[in-house]
C-alpha positions as CSV (number, residue, x, y, z in Angstrom):
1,X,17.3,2.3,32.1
2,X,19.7,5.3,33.5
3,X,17.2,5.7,37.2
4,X,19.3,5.8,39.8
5,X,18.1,4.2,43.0
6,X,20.2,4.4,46.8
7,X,18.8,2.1,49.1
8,X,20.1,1.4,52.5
9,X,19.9,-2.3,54.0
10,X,19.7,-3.0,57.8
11,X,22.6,-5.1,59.0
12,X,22.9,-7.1,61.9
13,X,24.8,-4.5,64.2
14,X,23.0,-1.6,64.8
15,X,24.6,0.6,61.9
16,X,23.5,0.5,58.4
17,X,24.8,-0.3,55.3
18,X,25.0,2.3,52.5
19,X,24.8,0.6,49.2
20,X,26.7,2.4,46.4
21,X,24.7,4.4,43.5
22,X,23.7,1.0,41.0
23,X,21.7,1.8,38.1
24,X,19.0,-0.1,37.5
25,X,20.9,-3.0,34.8
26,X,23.2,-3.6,37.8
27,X,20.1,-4.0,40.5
28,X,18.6,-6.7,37.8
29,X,22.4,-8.3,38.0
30,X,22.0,-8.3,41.9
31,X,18.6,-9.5,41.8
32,X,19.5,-12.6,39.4
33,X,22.5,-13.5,42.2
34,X,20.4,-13.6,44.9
35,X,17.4,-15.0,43.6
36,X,20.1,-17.7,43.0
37,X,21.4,-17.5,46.7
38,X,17.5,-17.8,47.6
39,X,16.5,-20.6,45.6
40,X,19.9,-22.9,46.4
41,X,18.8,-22.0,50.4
42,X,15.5,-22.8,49.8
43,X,16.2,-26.3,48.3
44,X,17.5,-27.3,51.6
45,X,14.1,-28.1,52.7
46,X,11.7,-28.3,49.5
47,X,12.7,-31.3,47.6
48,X,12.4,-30.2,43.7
49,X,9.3,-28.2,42.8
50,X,11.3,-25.4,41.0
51,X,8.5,-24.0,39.0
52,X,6.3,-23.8,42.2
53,X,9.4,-21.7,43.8
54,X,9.8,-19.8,41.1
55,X,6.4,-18.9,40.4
56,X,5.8,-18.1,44.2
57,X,9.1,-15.6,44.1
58,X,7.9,-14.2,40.9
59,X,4.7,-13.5,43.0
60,X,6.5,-11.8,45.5
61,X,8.6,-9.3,43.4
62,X,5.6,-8.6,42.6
63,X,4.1,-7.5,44.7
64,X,0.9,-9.9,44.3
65,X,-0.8,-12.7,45.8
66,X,-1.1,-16.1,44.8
67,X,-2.7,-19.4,45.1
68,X,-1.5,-22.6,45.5
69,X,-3.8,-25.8,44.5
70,X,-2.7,-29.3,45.5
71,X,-3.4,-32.4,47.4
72,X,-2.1,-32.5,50.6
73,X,0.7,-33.9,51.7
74,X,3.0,-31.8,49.1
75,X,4.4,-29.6,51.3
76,X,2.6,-26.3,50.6
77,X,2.8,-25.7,54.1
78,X,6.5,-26.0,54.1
79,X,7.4,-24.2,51.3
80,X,5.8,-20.6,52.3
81,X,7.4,-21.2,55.5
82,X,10.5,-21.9,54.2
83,X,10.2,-18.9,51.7
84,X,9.0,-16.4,54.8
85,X,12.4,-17.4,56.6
86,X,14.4,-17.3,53.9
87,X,13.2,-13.9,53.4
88,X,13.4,-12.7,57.1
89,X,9.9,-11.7,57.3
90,X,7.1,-12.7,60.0
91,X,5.2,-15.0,59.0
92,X,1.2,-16.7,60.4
93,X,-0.4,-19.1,59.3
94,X,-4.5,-19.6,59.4
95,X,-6.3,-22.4,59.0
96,X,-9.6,-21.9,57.4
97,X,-12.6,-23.6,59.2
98,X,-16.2,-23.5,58.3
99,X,-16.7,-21.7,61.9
100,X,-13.7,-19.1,61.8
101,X,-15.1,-15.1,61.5
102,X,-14.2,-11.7,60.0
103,X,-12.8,-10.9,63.7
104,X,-10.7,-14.1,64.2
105,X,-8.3,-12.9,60.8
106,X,-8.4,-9.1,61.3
107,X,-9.0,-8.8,64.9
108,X,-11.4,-7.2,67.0
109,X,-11.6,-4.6,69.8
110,X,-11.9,-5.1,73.5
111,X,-12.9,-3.4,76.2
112,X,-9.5,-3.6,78.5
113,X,-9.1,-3.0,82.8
114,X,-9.3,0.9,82.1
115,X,-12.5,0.6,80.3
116,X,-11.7,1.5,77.0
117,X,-12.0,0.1,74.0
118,X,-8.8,-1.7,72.7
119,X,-7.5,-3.0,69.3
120,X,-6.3,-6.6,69.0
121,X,-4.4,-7.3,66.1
122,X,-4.9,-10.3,64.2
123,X,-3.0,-12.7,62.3
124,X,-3.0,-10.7,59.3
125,X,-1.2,-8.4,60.5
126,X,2.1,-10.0,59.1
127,X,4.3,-10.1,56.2
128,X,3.8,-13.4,55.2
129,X,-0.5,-15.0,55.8
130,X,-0.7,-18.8,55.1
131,X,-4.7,-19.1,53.8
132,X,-4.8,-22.5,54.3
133,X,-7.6,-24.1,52.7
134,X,-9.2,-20.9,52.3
135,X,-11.9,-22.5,50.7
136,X,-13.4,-24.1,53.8
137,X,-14.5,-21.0,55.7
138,X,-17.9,-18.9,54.6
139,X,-17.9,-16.2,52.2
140,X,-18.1,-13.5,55.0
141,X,-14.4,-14.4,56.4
142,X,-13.3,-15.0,52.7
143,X,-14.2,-11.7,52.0
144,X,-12.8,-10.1,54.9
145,X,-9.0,-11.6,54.2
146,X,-9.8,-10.3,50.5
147,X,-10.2,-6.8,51.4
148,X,-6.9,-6.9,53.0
149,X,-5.2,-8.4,50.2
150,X,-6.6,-5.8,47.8
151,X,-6.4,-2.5,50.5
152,X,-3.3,-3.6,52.4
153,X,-5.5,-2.4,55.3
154,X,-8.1,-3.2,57.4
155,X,-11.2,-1.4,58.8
156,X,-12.5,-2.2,62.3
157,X,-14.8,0.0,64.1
158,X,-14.3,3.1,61.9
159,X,-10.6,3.1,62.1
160,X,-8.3,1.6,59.4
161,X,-5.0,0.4,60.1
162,X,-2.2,-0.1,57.9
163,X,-1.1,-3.7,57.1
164,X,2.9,-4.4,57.3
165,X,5.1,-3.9,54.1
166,X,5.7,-6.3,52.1
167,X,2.7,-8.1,52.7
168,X,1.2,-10.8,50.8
169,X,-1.0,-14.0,51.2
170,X,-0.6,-17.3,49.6
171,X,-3.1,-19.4,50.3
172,X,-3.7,-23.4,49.6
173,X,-6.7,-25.3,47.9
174,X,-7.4,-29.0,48.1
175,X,-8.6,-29.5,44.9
176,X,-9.7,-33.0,45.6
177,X,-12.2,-32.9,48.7
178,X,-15.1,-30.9,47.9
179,X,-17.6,-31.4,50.7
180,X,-18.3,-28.3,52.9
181,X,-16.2,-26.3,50.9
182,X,-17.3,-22.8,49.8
183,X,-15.8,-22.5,46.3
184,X,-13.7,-19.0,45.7
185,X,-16.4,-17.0,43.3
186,X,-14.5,-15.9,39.7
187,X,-14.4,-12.4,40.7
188,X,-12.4,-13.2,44.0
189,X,-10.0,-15.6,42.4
190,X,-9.1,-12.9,40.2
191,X,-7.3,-10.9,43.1
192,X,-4.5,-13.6,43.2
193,X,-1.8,-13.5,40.5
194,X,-1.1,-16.6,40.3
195,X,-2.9,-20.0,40.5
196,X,-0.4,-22.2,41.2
197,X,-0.5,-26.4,40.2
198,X,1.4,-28.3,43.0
199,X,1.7,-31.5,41.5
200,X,3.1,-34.9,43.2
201,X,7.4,-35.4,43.0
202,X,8.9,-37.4,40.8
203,X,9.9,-40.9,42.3
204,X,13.4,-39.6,42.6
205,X,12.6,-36.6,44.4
206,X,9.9,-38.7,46.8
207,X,13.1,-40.9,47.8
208,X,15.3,-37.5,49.2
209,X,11.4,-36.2,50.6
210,X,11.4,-39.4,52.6
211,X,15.4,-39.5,53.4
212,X,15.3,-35.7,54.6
213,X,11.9,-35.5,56.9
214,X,12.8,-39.5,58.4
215,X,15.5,-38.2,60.1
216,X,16.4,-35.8,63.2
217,X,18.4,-33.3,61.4
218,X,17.1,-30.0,60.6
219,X,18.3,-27.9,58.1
220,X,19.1,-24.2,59.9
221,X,18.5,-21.7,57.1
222,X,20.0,-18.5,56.1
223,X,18.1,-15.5,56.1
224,X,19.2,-13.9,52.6
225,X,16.9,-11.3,51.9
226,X,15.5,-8.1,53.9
227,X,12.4,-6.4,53.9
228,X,13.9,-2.9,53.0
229,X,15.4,-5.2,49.9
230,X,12.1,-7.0,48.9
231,X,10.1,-3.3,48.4
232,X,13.7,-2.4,46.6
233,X,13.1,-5.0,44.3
234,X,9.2,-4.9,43.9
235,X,10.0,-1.0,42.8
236,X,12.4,-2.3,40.1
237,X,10.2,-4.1,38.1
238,X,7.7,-1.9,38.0
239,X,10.6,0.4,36.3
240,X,11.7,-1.9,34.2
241,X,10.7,-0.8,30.4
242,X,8.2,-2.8,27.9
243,X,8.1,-2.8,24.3
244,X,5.2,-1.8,22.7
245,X,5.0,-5.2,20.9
246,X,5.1,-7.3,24.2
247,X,2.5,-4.7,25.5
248,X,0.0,-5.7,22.6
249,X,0.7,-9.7,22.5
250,X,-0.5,-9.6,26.3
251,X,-3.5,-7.2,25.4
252,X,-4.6,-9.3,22.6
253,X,-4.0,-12.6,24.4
254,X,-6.1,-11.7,26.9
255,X,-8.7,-10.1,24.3
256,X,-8.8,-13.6,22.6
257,X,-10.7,-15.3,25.6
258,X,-13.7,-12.8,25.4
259,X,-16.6,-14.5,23.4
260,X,-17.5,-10.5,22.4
261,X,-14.6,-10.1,20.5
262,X,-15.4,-11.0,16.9
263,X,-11.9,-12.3,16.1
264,X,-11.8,-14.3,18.6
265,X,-10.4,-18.0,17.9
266,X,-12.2,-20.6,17.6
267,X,-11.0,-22.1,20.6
268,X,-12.9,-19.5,22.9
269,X,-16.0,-19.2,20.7
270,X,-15.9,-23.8,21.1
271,X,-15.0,-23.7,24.7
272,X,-14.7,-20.6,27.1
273,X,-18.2,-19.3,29.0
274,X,-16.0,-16.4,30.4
275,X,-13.0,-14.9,29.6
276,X,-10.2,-13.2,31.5
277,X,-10.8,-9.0,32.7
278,X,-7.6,-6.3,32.2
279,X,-6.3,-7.6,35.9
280,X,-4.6,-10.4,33.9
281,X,-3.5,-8.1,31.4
282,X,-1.9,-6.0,34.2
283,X,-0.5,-9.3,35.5
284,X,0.8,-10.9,32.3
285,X,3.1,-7.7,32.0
286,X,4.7,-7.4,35.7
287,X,4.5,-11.2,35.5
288,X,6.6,-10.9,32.5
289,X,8.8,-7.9,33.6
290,X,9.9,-10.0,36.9
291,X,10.4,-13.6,34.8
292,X,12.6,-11.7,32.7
293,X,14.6,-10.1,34.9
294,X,15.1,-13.0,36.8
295,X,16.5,-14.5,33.7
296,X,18.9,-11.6,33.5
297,X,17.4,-9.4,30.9
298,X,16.5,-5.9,31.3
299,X,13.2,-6.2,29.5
300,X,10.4,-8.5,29.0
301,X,9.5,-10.1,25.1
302,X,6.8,-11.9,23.8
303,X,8.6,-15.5,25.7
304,X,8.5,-14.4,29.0
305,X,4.7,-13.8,28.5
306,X,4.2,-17.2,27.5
307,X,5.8,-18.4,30.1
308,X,4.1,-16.9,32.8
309,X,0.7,-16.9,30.6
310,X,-0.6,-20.6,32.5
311,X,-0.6,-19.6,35.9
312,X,-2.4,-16.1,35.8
313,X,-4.9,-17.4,33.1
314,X,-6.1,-20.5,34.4
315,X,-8.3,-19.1,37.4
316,X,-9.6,-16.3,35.2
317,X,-11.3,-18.1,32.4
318,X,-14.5,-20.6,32.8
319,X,-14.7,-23.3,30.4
320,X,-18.2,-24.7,29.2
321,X,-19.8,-27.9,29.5
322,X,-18.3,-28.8,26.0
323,X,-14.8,-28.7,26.9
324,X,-15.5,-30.7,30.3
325,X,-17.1,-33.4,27.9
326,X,-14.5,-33.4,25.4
327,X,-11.5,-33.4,28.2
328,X,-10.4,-30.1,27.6
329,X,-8.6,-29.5,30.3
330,X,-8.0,-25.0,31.1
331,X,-4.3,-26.0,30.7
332,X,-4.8,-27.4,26.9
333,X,-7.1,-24.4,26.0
334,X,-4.7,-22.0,27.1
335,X,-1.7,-23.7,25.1
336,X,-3.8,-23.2,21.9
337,X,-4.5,-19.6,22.8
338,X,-0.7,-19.8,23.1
């Protein structure tokens, strides 16, 4: 890895600081100590969930979207806050309502005192979108925040405007409470990287919860990442190099939940209807690319697909009504793909 990057970072004053010639081993270095410096600042305010960080970072060196499912009350909310201050980057949140239109997320035009036609920016128009419960507005609106996501643009009236960079949207699911919901079709779940499990805190970690949000301090955090570093980053991993090896275990692995593939295992042909398109391909490999440099290694193996194998999997495959019978949950079938 002998590319040669120079990047220069806004600082507070109204100079700018020129960051020495760093190959790309020492960027992965600096990544690692402020992914570090990020997570400890973070922890401030969420109260363990470290996978759930981690996964969400991933997603953003990513340059990808993700998904967050949970009851509520676990401070989904909170933690892409958190993350969108800790990052220095604006941040909106919407709330998803069964009466909320295209307009109301991308904007709209209006006819202002000089009679002519003006456009309004909406909400999306940030670094940072909070979906929140983006499964209880109509298709119509879900579709519109989706073609942002995947264009990083919006049309409105025959003119397209450009959506602010880095940009991406995590948005929360109450998997519990299904009435006048409009479930997420396959093909639009597939647009988010990651489908992320917010579970419920250990009893330990419900204790702090409790001690830290009881009380009138507020934690004041530190902002320790710029935009102009975030797109530094994002273009790193994509350089970073793959093994052909890692390339084909995340090919096949991905192969081996298609029912048309004849070697598929018998775990797909027993319980999978659908399996998972090249999208999570893609995504297994940058997924794997930015877990490993996290981890301080300058390229991805066969590991560091496993371990980000769960999250960008289990949205993309649909089991049958076997495996619901038999308690096969999409976490166990994935494991034995595994």
């Amino acid at each position: 890895m002998s590319h040669i990057v120079n990047v220069n970072f806004p600082t507070s004053g109204s100079q700018t600081q020129t960051i020495e010639t760093m190959t790309d081993k020492d960027r992965i270095d600096e990544l690692v100590v402020n992914f570090n410096r990020l997570k400890k600042e973070i922890s401030k305010v969420i109260v363990g969930q470290d996978d759930v960080v981690d996964q969400v970072c991933i997603s953003v060196f990513s340059r990808a979207h993700c998904l967050l499912v949970g009851v509520p009350g676990l401070a989904k909310t909170l933690l892409v806050n958190t993350i969108s201050e800790t990052l220095g980057l604006s941040f909106n949140r919407i709330q998803f309502t069964p009466d909320l239109m295209p307009s109301d997320i991308i904007g709209s035009e209006i006819l202002d005192e000089s009679k002519s036609f003006k456009f309004i920016p909406g909400p999306v128009f940030s670094n940072v979108i909070l979906a929140d419960e983006i499964n209880r507005t109509p298709p119509k609106t879900q579709s519109a925040l989706l073609e942002a996501m995947q264009e990083r643009s919006v049309t409105a009236s025959g003119k397209t405007y450009e959506l602010p960079n880095p940009f991406f949207v995590l948005a929360t699911q109450n998997p519990i409470e299904q009435e006048g919901t409009y479930p997420l079709p396959e093909a639009q779940l597939d647009r988010f990287m990651f489908n992320i499990w917010v579970d419920y805190p250990s009893y330990e970690e419900e204790l702090e919860i409790v001690k830290k949000t009881t009380s009138d301090t507020k934690e004041k955090l530190d902002i320790i990442l710029t935009s102009e570093q975030i797109i530094a980053y994002q273009d790193l991993i994509r350089r970073i190099p793959v093994a052909d090896n890692v390339l084909e275990y995340a090919v096949t692995l991905v192969n081996n939940t298609r029912l048309n593939n004849e070697n598929a295992p018998e775990i797909t042909k027993n319980y999978i209807t659908w399996g998972a398109g090249p999208r999570a391909s893609q995504y297994l490999i940058v997924g794997a690319k930015c877990y490993a440099a996290l981890q301080g290694k300058y390229s991805p193996d066969i590991e560091d697909v496993k371990a980000i194998a769960k999250p960008i999997l289990r949205h993309r495959l649909v089991r049958n009504y076997r495996a619901e019978a038999e308690g096969y949950s999409m976490d166990r079938i994935i494991s034995e793909l595994l």
